[in-house]
C-alpha positions in Angstrom: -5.3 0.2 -6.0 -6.5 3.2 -7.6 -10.1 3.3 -8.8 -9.7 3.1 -12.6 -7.5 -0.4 -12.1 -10.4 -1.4 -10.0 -13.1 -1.2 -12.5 -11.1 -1.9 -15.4 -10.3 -5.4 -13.7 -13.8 -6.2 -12.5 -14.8 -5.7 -16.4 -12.4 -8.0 -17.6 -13.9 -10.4 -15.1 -17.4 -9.5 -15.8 -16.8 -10.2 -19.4 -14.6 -12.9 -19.3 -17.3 -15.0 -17.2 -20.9 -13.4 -18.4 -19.7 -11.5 -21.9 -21.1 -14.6 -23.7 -24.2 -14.2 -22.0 -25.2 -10.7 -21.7 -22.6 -8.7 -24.5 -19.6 -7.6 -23.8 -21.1 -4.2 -23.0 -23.0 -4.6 -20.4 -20.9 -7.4 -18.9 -18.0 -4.8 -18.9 -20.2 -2.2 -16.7 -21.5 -4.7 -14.5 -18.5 -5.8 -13.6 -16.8 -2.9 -13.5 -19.5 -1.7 -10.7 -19.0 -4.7 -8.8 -15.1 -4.4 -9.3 -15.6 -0.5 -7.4 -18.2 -1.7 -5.1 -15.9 -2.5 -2.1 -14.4 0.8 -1.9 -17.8 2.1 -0.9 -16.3 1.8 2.5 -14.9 5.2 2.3 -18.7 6.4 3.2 -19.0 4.5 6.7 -19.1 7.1 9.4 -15.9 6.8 11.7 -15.1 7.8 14.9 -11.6 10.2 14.0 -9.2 10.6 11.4 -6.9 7.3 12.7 -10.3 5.5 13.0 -10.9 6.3 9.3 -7.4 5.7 8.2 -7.2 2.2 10.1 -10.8 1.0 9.2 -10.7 1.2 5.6 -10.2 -1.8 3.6 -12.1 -3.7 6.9 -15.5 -5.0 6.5 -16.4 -4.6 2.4 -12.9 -6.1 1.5 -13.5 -9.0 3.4 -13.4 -12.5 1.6 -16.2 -14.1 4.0 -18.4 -11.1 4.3 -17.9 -10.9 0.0 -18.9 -14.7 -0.1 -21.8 -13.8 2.0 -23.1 -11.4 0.2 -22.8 -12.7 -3.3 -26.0 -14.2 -3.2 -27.9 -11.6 -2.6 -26.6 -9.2 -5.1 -26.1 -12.1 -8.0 -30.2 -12.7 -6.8 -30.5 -9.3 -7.6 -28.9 -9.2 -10.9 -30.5 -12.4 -12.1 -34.4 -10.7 -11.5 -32.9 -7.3 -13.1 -31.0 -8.8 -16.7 -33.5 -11.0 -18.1 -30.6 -12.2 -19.8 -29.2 -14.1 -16.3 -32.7 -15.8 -15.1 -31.0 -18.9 -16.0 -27.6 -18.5 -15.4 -27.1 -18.2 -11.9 -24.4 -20.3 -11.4 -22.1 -17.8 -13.6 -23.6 -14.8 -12.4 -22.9 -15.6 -8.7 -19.3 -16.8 -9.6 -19.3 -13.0 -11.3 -20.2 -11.2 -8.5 -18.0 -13.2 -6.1 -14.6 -13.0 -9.0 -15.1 -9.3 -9.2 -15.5 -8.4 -5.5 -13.1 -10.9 -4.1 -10.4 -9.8 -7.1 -10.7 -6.2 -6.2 -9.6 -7.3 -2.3 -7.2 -9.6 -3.1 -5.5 -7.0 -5.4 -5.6 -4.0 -2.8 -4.2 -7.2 -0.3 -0.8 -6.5 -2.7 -0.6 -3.3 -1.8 1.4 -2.1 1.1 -1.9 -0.1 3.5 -3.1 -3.3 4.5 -6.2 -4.8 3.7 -8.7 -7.2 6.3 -9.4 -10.3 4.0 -10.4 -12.6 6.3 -12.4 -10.2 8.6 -14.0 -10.6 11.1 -12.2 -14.1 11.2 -9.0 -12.4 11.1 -8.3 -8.2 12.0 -5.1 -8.4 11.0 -4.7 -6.5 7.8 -2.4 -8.0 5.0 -0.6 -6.0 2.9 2.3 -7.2 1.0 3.7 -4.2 -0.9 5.0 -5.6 -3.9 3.3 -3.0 -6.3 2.6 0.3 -5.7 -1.2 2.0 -6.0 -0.8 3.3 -9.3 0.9 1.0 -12.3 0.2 1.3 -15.3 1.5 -1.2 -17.0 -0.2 -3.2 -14.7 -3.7 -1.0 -15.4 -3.1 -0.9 -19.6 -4.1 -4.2 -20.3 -7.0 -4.2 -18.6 -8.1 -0.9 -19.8 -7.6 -2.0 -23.4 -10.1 -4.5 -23.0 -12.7 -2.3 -21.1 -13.1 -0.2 -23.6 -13.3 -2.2 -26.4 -16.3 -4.4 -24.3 -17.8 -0.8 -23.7 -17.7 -0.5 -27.9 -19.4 -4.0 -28.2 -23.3 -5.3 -28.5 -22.5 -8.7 -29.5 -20.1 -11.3 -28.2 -17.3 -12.9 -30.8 -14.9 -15.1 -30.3 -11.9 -12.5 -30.9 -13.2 -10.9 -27.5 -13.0 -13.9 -25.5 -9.4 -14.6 -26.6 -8.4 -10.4 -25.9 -9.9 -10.7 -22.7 -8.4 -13.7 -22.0 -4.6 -12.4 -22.7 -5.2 -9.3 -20.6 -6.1 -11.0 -17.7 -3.5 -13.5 -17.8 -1.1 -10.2 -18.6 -2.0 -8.5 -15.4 -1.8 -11.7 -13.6 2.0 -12.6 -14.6 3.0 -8.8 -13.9 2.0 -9.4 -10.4 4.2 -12.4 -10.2 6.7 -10.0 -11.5 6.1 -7.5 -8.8 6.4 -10.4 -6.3 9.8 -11.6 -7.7 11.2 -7.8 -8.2 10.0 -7.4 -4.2 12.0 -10.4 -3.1 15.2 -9.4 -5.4 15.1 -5.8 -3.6 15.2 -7.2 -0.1 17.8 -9.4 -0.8 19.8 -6.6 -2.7 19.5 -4.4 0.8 20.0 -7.2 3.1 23.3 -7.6 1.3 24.3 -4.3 1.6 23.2 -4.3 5.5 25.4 -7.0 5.8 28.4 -5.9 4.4 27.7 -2.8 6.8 27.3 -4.9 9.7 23.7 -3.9 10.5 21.1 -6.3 10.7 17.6 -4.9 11.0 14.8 -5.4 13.1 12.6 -5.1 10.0 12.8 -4.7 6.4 9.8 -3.9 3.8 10.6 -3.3 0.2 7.9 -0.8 -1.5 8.2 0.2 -5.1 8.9 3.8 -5.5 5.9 5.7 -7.2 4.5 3.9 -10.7 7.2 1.4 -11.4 8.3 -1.9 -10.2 12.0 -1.5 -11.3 13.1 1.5 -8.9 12.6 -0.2 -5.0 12.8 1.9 -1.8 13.9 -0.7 1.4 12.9 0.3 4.4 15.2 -0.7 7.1 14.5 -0.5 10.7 17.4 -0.9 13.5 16.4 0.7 16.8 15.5 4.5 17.3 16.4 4.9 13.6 15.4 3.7 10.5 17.4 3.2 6.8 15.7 4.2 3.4 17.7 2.5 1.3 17.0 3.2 -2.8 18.0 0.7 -4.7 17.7 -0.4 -8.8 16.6 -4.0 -9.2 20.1 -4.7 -11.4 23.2 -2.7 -11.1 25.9 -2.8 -8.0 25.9 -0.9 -4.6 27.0 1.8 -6.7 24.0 2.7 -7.9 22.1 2.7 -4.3 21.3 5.6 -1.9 20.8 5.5 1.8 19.2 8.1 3.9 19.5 7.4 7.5 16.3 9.3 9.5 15.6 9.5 13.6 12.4 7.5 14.6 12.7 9.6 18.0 11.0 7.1 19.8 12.0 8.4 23.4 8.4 10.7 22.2 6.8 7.2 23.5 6.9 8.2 26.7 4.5 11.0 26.2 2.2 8.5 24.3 1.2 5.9 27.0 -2.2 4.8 27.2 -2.8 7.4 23.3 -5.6 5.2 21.5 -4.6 7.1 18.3 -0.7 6.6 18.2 -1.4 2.8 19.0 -3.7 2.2 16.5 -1.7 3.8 13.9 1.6 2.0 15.3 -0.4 -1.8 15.0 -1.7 -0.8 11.7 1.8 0.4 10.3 3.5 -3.2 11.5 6.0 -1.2 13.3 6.6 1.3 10.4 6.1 4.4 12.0 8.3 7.5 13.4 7.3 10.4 15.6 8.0 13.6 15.7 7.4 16.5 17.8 5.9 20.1 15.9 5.6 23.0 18.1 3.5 22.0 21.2 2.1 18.6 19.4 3.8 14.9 18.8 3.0 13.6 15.6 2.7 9.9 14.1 3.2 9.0 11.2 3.1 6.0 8.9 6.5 4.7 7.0 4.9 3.0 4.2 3.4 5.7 2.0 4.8 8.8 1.0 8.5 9.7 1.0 10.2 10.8 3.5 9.1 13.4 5.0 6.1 13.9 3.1 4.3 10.7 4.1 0.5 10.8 3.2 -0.8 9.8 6.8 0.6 11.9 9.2 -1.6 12.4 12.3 -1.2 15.0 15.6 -2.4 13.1 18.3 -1.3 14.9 21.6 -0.4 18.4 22.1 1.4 20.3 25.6 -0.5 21.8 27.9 1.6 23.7 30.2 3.9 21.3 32.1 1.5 18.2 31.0 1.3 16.1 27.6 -2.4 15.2 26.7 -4.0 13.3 24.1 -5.7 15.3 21.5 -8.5 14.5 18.8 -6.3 13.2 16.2 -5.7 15.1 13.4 -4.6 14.3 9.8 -1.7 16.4 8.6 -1.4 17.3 4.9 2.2 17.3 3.5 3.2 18.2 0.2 3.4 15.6 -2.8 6.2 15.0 -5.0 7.1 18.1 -6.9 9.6 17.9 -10.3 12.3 17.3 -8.3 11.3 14.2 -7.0 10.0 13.3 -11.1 13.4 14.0 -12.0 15.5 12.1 -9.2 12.9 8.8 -10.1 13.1 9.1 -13.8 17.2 9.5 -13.3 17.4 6.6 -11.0 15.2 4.4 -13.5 17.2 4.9 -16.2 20.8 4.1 -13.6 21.8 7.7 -13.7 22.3 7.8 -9.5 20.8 10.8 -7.9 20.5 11.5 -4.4 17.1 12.5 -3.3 16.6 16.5 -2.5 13.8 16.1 0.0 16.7 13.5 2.2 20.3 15.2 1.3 20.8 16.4 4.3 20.1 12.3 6.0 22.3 10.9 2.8 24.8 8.3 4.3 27.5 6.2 2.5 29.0 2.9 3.4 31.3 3.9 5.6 29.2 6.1 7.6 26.6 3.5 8.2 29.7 1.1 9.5 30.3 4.3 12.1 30.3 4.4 15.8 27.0 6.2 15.7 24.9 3.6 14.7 24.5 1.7 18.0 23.2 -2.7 17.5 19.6 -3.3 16.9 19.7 -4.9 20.4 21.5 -1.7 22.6 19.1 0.5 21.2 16.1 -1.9 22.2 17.4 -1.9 25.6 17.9 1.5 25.6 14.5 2.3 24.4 12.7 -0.3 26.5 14.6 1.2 29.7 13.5 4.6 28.9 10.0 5.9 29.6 10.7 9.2 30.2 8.5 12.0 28.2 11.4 14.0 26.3 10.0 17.2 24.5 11.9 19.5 22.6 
């Protein structure tokens, strides 16, 4: 999550458990620089770009290594605050609440995050809100400043920050819920269609959790399917895109297009730009401006070559994308600008074009043949 959610919900959690022992004000911004400790991360020295995008959210958002080193920080803040000497039991179960919540919370989001490293490499990522909410955040941020306003601790504060918390909590649940009505929504449609997907990941579209983008993937292609959480088919969009995966051909043995391919679950397309093949993640961004999008082998005369990878920057939403969410959220259906040109209705995806999940697997699988454009 964003970094303002992160330390608004490690103050709740430093004043909910050590408020009554230190003020709410300085529970609020010890906990709120626990709550952004993990994200420290993004100083570690790495390797290249995909090394940096992949390794983030390893080691400091690990449960173990966070139950590890609550000790010695909690140590640390018990000879520091006079106020904690004899309450270590809380202030360890501080430091552990507000680390471990801001990894758990970043574990909802769809990049992926190593909780059980180094138990465990596989990142977890369930996708079921997006980085930025605000409704999510409000709560939360209600409360931190209010603590940041106190001295003393009253009862009234204990039962605000008590709601809030338990606020943010249930919207989650919401999240979850909304996340499974969406991928049922799409399956259903898929059905109907005849298509059954390899994959499917439902990610809310940017700072809602009403609006849903599906992502569907069946072979060398791959469905965004935009859907409402209420309303009938006739309020969804599809925008069928190329994965152009006979470009794995060029990639065999390419560190950088592998990585990025485990750590995307499969979510990925590639594309070839100029003289260089491109790879790039499914999950974040729309389509095509998806926020990690990496060059990782380039031509050299008659020969394909890995290359340092590099991070490409794409454009973010502009106002027509603000207008095609807000009409969408309010069930006026728009059609996405950015994808027109890949829009697809029912019919179409029911077409001759779109081969079985399983003939284009054995297509792709047969195929290892480099084909450049």
């Amino acid at each position: 999550m964003d970094s303002l959610t992160q330390f608004v919900l490690g103050a709740g959690i430093g004043v909910a458990v050590l408020g009554p022992r230190v003020g709410p004000r300085r529970a609020a911004i010890a906990g709120g620089l626990l709550g952004s400790l993990p994200d420290l991360d993004v100083l570690m020295p790495s390797s290249d770009a995909v090394d940096a995008f992949v390794s983030h959210r390893g080691l400091s958002h690990s449960l173990v290594v966070q139950a590890v080193v609550t000790p010695i920080i909690g140590e640390g803040m018990t000879r520091f605050i006079a106020a904690l000497r004899r309450q270590r039991l809380a202030t360890y179960a501080a430091v552990y609440l507000c680390l471990a919540t801001h990894a758990l919370l970043d574990g909802l989001t769809v990049y992926g995050t190593k909780l059980l490293w180094p138990l465990v490499m596989e990142p977890y990522g369930v996708g079921s809100i997006f980085i930025i909410d605000i409704l999510y955040t409000l709560p939360l941020l209600v409360v931190a400043v209010w603590a940041l306003c106190l001295r003393q601790w009253t009862r009234r504060m204990g039962v605000v920050v008590g709601v809030a918390l338990a606020l943010s909590s249930a919207y989650q649940a919401w999240c979850f819920g909304a996340q499974r009505i969406a991928t049922a929504r799409a399956e259903s449609i898929l059905l109907r269609a005849g298509i059954t997907a390899e994959r499917m990941l439902a990610i809310p579209t940017p700072f809602n959790s009403y609006f849903w983008r599906v992502i569907a993937l069946h072979g060398d292609r791959y469905l965004n399917i935009y859907l409402p959480l209420f309303g009938g088919p006739e309020r969804t969009t599809i925008h069928d895109h190329p994965r152009n995966l006979d470009l794995a051909g060029c990639l065999m043995g390419n560190a950088a297009y592998e990585r990025v391919a485990w750590f995307s679950r499969g979510y990925y397309r590639l594309d070839q730009r100029g003289d260089e093949i491109t790879v790039s993640d499914l999950r974040m961004g729309l389509t095509p401006d998806y926020v990690f999008q990496y060059a990782v082998a380039q031509r050299i005369g008659d020969r394909v070559q890995a290359m340092a990878p590099r991070r490409i920057s794409s454009p973010r939403g502009g106002w027509d994308d603000i207008k095609w969410l807000f009409a969408n959220i309010t069930h006026t259906r728009s059609v996405r600008a950015r994808e027109g040109a890949a829009w697809v209705g029912m019919a179409a995806l029911t077409g001759a074009r779109h081969k079985t999940t399983d003939q284009k697997t054995m297509e792709l699988g047969n195929s290892s043949t480099c084909k450049l454009r």
